[in-house]
C-alpha positions in Angstrom: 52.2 91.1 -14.0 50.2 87.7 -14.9 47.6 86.7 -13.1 47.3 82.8 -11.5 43.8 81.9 -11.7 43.3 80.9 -8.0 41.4 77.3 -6.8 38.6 79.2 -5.0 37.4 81.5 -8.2 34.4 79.1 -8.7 32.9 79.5 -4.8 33.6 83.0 -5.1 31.5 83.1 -7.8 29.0 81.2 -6.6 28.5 82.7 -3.3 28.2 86.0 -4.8 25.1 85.4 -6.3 23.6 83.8 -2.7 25.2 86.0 -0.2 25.2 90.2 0.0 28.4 90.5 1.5 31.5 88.5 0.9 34.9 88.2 3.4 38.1 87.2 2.4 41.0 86.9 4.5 44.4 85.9 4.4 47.9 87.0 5.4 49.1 90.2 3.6 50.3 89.6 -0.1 48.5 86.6 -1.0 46.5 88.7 -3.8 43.1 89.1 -2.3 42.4 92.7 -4.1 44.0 91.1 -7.3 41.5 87.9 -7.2 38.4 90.3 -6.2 39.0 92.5 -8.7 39.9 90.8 -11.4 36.8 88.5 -10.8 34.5 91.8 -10.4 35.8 94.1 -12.3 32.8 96.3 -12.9 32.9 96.7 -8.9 34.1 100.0 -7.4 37.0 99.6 -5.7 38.0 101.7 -1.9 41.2 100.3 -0.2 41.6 101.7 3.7 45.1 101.1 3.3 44.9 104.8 1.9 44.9 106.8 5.2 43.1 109.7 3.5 39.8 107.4 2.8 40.2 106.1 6.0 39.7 109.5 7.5 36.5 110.2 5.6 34.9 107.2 6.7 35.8 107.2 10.7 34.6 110.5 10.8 30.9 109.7 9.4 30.6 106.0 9.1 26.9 105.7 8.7 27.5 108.7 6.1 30.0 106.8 4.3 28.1 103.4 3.8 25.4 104.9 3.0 27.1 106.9 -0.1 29.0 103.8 -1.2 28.2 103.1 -4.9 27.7 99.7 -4.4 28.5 97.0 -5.9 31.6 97.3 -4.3 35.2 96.0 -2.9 36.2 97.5 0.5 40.1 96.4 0.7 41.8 96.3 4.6 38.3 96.4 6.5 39.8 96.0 9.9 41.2 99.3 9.6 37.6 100.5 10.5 35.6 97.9 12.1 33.0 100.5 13.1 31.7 100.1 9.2 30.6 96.7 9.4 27.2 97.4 11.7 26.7 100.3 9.2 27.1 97.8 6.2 24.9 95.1 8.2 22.0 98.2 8.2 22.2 98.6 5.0 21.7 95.0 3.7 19.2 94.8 5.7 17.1 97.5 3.9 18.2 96.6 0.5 19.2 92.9 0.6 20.8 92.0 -2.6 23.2 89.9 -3.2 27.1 90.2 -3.9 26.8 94.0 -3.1 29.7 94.0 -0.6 32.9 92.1 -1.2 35.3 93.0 2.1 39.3 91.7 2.3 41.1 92.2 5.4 43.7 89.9 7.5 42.1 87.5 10.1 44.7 88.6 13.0 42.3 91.2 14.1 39.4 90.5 16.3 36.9 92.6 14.0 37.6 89.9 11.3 37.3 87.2 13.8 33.5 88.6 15.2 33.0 89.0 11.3 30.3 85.9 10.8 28.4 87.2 14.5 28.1 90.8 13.0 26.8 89.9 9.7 25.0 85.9 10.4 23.3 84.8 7.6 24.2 87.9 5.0 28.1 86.9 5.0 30.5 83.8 3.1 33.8 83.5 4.7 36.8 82.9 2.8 40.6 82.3 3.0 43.5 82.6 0.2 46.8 81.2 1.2 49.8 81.6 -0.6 50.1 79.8 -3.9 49.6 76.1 -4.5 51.0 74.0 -7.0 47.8 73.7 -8.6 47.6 77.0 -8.8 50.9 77.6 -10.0 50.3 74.9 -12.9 53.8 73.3 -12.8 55.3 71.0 -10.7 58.9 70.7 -10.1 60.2 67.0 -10.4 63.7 67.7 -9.8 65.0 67.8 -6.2 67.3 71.7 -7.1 64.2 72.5 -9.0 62.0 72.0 -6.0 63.9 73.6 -3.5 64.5 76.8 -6.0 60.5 76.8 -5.7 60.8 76.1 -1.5 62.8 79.1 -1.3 60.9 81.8 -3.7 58.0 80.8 -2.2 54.8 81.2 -2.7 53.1 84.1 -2.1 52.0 85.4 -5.8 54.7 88.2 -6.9 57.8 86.6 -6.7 55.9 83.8 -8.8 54.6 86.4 -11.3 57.8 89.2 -12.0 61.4 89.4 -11.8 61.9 89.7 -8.0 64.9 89.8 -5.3 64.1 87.7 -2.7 65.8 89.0 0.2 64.3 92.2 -0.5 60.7 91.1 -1.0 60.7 89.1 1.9 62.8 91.6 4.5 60.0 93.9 3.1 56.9 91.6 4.1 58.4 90.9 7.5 58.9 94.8 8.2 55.5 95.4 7.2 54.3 92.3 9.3 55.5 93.6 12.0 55.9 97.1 12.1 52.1 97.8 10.8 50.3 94.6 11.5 51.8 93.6 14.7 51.7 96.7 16.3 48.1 97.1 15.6 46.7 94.2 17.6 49.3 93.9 20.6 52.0 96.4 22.2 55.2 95.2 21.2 58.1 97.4 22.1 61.3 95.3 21.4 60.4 94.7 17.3 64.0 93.1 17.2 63.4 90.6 20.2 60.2 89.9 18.7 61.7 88.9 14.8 64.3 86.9 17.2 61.3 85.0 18.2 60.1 84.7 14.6 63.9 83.7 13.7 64.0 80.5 16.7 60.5 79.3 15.8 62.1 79.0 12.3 64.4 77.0 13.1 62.1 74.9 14.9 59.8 73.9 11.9 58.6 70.5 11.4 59.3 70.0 15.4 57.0 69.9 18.7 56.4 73.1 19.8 58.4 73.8 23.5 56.9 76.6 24.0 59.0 76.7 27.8 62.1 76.0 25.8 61.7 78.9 23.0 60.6 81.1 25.6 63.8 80.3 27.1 65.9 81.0 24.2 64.4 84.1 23.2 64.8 85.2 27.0 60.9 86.2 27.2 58.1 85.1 29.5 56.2 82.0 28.6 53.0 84.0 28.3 54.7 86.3 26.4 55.8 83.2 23.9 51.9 81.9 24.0 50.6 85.5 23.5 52.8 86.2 20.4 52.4 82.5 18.7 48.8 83.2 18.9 49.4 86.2 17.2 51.4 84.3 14.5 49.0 81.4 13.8 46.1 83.7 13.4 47.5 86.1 10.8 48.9 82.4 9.2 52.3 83.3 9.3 52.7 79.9 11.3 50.5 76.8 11.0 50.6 74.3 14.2 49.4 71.0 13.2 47.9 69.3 16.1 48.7 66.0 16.8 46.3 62.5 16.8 45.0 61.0 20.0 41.7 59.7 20.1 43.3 56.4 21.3 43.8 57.4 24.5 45.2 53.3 25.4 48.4 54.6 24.3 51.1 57.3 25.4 51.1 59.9 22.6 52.6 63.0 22.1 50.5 65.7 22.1 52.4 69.1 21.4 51.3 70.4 18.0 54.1 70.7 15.6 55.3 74.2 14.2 55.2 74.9 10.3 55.4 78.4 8.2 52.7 78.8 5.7 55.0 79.8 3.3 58.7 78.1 2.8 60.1 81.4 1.0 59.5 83.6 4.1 60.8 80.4 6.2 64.1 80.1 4.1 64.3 84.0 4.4 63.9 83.9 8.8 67.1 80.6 8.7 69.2 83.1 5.6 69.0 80.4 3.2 69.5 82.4 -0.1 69.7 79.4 -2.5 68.2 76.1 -3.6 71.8 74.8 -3.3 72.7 76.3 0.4 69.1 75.2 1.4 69.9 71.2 -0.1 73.6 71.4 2.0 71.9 72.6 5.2 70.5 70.8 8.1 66.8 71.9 7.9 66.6 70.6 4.2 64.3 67.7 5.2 62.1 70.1 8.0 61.5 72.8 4.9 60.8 70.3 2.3 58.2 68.6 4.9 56.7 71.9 5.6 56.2 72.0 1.9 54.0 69.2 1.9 52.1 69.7 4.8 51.1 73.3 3.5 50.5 71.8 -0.1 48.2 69.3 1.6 47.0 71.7 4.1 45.8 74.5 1.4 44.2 71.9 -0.9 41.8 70.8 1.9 41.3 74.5 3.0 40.3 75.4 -0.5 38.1 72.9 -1.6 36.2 72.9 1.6 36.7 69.0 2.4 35.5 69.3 6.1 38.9 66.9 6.3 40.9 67.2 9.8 44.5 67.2 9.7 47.1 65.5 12.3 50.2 63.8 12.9 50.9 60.9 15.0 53.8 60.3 17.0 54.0 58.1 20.0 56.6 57.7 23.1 58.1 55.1 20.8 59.1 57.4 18.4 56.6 55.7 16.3 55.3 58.5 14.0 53.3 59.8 10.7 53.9 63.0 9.7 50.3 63.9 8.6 47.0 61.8 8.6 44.1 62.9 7.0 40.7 62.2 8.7 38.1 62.0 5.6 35.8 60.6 9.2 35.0 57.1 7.6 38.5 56.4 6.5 41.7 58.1 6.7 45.5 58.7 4.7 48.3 59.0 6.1 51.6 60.1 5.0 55.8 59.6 5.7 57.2 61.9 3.9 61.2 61.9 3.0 63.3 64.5 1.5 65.4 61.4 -0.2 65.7 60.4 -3.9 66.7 56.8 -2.8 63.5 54.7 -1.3 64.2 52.7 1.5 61.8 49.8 2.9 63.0 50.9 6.5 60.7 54.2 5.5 57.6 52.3 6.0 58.6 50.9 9.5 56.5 53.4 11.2 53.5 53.7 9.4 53.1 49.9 9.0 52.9 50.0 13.3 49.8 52.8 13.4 46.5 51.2 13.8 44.1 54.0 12.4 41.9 52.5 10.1 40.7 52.2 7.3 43.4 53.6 5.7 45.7 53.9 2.8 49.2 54.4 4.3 52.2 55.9 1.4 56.0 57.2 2.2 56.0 60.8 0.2 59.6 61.1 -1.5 61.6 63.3 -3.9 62.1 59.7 -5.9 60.0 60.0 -9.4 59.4 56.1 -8.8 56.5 54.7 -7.1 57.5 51.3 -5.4 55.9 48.9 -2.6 57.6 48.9 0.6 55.0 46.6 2.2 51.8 44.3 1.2 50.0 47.6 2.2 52.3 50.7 2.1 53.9 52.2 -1.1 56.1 55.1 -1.6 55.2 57.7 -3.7 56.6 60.9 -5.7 55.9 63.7 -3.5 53.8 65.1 -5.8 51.3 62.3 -6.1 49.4 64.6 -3.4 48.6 67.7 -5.8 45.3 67.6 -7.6 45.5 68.1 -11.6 48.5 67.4 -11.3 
């Protein structure tokens, strides 16, 4: 299997040498142990995903910690939460740095209360699935970019010879048998992926939480209770929308995207590029491709940027602005090869400035649609490219 170097290598490396323990999280198979230890690999290595380690360490935790050979990765901390007061201890007498480096998935209140138990001894990270950065090719060609919208993006099938369908009916079993179960009762796993499957179809769109509630014949607090479940382990991302001008009647529903487009394609049984570019939701997925690509570059570089949309009870819309706080971007973006001057009628009516205002396309061209706004290839956004 071949490794992707990954954007945040660099402030790994660099908060290792200022900080004696390190946390990253991120949804499962995004290749946290892979990037820890191939960056470390003089480390020792425990995992608590084997249940036999995790049994020696519950039953003595202050025993365990203390006979850690240290450095050290600890994979799937939130498994035993009870370890991280033992750990804090022990920096404490010995406080050296990069001594613990701790994975685990950010669903679980342990990993949430992680920065309160260890203030000022911890540096908190996330890896998402791949970017295109990371991936180091960029797919110009609409079939070619929709053949990468539907593998995905999460590191193995990038990496070896993979069936989809299988990967990805695998991750959602996992998801939800082990993960899910662990952090909320859940009884009815089947109405629960029926849930998954209707918020699916619903990506790119204002959340109606009442409505999908509705269709999935559960309780609205049962549809607020499990989305919170499903944004925090990054499964779904809810962009909220832009409304500091409060002179105007905006929306202001977040809209619903999956942080990774092959698990998406998976939940609506798009098994092709070609099915996916004939469907309905071909302009929804490719959006939530964007967004994400946008989304991750600004979570990994550590802009401080906020993200948003606009949209207005005049349908007047943007599909993402970025707030840089002196000046902002915002972006159209359109699953079309042929550019259109209409697709600037909507940005060129949004008065949030300064900003630079561009349409996002699958066109290779870049063209000017107004004195001010220009249309772009979609992938004008990814940096190095």
């Amino acid at each position: 299997m071949n490794y992707i170097h990954r954007t945040i290598e660099k402030s790994l490396l660099q908060a290792v040498n200022q900080f004696p323990a390190i946390v990253l999280t991120g949804p499962r198979q995004t290749g946290k142990s892979t990037l820890l230890k191939y960056l470390f690999p003089d480390y020792n290595y425990i995992t608590f995903d084997d249940i036999a380690v995790r049994s020696i360490a519950a039953q003595d935790p202050a025993l365990f910690v203390s006979t850690l050979k240290t450095p050290v990765i600890i994979d799937e901390i939130q498994y035993l939460p009870e370890l991280l007061s033992y750990i804090k201890i022990h920096i404490d007498k010995d406080r050296v740095n990069g001594r613990f480096l701790l994975t685990g998935s950010q669903m679980f209140n342990v990993m949430q209360g992680m920065s309160e138990t260890l203030a000022g001894r911890v540096a908190l990270f996330e890896l998402l699935p791949l970017s295109f950065q990371e991936l180091g090719t960029i797919p110009h060609e609409p079939i070619a970019c929709y053949e990468q919208i539907v593998k995905g993006f999460y590191p193995t099938p990038n990496t070896q010879e993979t069936d989809l369908q299988l990967f990805y009916g695998s991750y959602l079993s996992t998801y939800v048998e082990r993960d899910i179960r662990q952090v909320k009762s859940i009884h009815d796993l089947s109405t629960f992926q029926r849930f998954l499957e209707l918020l699916a179809s619903r990506a790119g769109n204002l959340l109606n939480v009442q409505g999908l509630a509705s269709d999935c014949g559960i309780a609205n607090v049962t549809a607020k209770n499990w989305l919170g479940i499903l944004e925090s382990s990054r499964i779904i991302y809810l962009l909220k929308p832009y409304y500091r001008n409060i002179g105007k009647r905006l929306v202001k529903s977040p809209k619903v995207y999956f942080t990774d487009t092959g698990l998406l394609s998976y939940l609506l049984r798009y098994q092709t590029a070609d099915t996916l570019l004939a469907g309905p939701m071909a302009g929804a997925i490719f959006e939530n491709m964007v967004i994400m690509e946008i989304f991750k570059e600004n979570l990994y570089n550590r802009t401080g940027n906020n993200l948003y949309f606009y949209r207005d009870n005049n349908k007047v819309e943007a599909d993402i602005i970025v707030d840089k706080g002196n000046d902002f971007e915002l972006y159209e973006i359109k699953a079309s090869q042929t550019v259109q001057s209409a697709f600037a009628s909507s940005l060129k009516k949004i008065e949030i400035g300064p900003s630079i205002k561009n349409v996002l396309t699958l066109s290779p061209n870049t063209l000017p649609l107004t004195s001010d706004i220009q249309a772009e290839p979609w992938w004008s956004i990814v940096k190095g490219k």
